[in-house]
C-alpha positions as protocol buffer text, in pm:
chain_id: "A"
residue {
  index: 1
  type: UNK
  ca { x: -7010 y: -772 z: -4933 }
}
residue {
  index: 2
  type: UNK
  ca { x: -7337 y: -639 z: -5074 }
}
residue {
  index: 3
  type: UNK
  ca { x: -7377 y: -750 z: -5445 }
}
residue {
  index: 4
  type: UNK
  ca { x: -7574 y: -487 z: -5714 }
}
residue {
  index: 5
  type: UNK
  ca { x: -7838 y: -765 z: -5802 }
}
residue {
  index: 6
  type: UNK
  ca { x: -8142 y: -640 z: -6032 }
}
residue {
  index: 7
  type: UNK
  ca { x: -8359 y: -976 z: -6103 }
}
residue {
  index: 8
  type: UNK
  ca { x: -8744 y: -969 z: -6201 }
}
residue {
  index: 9
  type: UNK
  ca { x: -8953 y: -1259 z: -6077 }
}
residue {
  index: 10
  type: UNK
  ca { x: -9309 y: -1308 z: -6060 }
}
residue {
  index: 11
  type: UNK
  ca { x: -9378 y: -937 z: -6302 }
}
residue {
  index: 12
  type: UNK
  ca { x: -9217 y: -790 z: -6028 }
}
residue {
  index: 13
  type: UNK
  ca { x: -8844 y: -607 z: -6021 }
}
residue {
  index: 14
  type: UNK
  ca { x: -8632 y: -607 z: -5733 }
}
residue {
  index: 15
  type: UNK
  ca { x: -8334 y: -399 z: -5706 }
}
residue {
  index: 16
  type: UNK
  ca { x: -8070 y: -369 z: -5428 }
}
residue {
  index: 17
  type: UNK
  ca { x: -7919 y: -65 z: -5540 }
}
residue {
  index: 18
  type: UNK
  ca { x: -8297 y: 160 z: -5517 }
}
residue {
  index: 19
  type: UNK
  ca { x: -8436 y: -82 z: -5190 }
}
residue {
  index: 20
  type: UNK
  ca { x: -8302 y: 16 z: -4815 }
}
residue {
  index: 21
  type: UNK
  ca { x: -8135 y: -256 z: -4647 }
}
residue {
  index: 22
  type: UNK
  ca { x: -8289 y: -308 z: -4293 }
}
residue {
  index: 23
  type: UNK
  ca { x: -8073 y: -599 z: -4192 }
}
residue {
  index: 24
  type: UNK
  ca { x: -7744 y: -813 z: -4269 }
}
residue {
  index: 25
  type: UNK
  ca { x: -7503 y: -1168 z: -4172 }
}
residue {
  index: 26
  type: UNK
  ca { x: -7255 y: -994 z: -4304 }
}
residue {
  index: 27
  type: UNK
  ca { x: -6915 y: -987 z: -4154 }
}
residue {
  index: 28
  type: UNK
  ca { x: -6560 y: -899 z: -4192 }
}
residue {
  index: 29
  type: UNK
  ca { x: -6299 y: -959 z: -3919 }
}
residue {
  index: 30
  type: UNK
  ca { x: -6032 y: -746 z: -4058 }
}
residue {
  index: 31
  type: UNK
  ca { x: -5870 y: -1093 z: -4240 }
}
residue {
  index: 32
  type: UNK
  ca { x: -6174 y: -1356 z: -4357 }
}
residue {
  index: 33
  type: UNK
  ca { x: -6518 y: -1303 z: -4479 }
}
residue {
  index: 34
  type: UNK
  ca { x: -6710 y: -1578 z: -4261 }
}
residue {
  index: 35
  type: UNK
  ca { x: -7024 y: -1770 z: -4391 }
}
residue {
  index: 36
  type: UNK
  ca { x: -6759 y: -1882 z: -4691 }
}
residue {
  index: 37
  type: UNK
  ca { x: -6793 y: -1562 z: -4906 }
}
residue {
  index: 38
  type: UNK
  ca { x: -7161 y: -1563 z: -4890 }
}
residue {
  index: 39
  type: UNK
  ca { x: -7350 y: -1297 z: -4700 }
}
residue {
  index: 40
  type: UNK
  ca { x: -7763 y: -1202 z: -4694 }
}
residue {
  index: 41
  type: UNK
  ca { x: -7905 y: -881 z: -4676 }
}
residue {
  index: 42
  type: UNK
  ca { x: -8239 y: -829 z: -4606 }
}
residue {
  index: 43
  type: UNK
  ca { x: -8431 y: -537 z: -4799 }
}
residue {
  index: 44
  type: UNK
  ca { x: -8765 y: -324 z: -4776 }
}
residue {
  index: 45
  type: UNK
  ca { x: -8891 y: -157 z: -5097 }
}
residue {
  index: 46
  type: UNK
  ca { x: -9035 y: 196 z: -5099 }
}
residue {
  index: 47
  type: UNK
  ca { x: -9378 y: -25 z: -5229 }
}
residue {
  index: 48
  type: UNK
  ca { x: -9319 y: -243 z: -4885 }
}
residue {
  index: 49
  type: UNK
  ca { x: -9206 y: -557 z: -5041 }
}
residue {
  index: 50
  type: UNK
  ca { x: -8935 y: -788 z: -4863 }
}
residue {
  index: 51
  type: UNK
  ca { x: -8682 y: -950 z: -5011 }
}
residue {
  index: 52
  type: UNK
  ca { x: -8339 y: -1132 z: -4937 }
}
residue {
  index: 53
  type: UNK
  ca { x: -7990 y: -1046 z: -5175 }
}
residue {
  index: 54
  type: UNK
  ca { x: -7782 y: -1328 z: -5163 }
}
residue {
  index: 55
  type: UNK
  ca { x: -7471 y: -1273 z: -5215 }
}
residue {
  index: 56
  type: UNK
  ca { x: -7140 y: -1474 z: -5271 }
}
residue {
  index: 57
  type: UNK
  ca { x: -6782 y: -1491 z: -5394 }
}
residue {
  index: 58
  type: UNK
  ca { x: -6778 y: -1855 z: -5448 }
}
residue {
  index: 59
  type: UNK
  ca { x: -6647 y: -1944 z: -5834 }
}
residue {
  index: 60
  type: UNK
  ca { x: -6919 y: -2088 z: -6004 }
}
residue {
  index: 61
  type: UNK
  ca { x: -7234 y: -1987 z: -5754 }
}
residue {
  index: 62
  type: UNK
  ca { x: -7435 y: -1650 z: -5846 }
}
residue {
  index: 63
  type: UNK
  ca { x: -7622 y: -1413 z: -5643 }
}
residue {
  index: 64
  type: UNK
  ca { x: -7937 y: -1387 z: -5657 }
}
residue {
  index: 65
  type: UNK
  ca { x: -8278 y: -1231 z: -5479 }
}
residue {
  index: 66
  type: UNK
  ca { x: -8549 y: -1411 z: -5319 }
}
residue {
  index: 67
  type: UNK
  ca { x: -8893 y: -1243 z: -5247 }
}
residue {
  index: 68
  type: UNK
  ca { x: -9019 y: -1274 z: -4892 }
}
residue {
  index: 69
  type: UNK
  ca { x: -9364 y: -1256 z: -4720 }
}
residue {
  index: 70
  type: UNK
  ca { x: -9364 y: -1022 z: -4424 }
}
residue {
  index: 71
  type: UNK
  ca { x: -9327 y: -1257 z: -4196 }
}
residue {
  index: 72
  type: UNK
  ca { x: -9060 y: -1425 z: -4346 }
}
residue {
  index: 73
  type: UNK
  ca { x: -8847 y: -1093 z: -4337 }
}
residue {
  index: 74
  type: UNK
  ca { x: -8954 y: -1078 z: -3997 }
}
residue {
  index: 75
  type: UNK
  ca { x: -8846 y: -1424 z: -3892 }
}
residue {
  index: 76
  type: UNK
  ca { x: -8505 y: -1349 z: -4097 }
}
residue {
  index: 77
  type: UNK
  ca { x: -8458 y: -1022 z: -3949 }
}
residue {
  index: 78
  type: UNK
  ca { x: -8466 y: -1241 z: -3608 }
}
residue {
  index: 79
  type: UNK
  ca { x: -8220 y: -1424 z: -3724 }
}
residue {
  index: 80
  type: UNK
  ca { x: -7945 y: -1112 z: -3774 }
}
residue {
  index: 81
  type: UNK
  ca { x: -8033 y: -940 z: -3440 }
}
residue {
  index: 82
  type: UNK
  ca { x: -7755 y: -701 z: -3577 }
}
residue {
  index: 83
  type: UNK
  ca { x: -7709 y: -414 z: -3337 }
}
residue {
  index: 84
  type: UNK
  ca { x: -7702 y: -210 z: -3692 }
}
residue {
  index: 85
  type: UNK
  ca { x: -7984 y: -332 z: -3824 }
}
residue {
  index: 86
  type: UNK
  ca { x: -8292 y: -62 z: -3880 }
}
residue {
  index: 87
  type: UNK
  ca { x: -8506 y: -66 z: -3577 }
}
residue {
  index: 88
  type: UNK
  ca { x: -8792 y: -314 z: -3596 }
}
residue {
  index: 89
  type: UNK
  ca { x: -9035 y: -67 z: -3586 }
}
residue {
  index: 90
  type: UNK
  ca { x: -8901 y: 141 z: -3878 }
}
residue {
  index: 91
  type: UNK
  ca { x: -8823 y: -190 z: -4058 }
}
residue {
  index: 92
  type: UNK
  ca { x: -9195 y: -304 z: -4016 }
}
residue {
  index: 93
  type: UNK
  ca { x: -9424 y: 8 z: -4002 }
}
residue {
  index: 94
  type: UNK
  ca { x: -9739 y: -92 z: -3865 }
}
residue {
  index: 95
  type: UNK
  ca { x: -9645 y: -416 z: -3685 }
}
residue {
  index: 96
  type: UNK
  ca { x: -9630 y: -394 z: -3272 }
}
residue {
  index: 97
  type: UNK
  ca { x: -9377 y: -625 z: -3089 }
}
residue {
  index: 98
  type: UNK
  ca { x: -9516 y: -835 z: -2871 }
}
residue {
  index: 99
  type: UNK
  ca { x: -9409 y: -777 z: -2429 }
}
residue {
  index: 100
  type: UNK
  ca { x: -9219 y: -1111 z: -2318 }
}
């Protein structure tokens, strides 16, 4: 479930309802929500800043937003490998995969 968070931290605002999600744990099998009620969605600003919206449905938690560096949205995007997430290239203009 993606939350509506707006939160400003550091002079900057971050807003998941104007940023494009590029990547998600999110999951729904039809019965449960897994990971407990709490889900992460990984955003890209139009200015090119990363951050994470967590999200939960736990009584007594609250969702909140946490900035990332670029290569911590990388290494998080890694994490989903979500056949719907935004291709990396899109999701990182101007960063080359590495060949294996």
């Amino acid at each position: 479930m993606q939350s509506k968070i707006k939160q400003v931290i550091n002079g900057k605002r971050y807003n998941t309802e104007t940023a494009s999600v590029i990547a998600d744990n999110e999951y729904w099998d039809g019965n449960n929500h897994e990971r407990s009620g709490r889900n992460t969605h990984l955003y890209r600003t139009d200015n090119g800043a990363y951050f994470a919206g967590h999200s939960t449905q736990r009584e007594g938690e609250r969702c909140y937003i946490e900035p990332l560096s670029e290569d911590e949205a990388v290494a998080l995007y890694e994490q989903f490998n979500d056949r719907d997430a935004v291709p990396f290239e899109e999701a990182f203009p101007g960063r080359k995969l590495e060949e294996a």
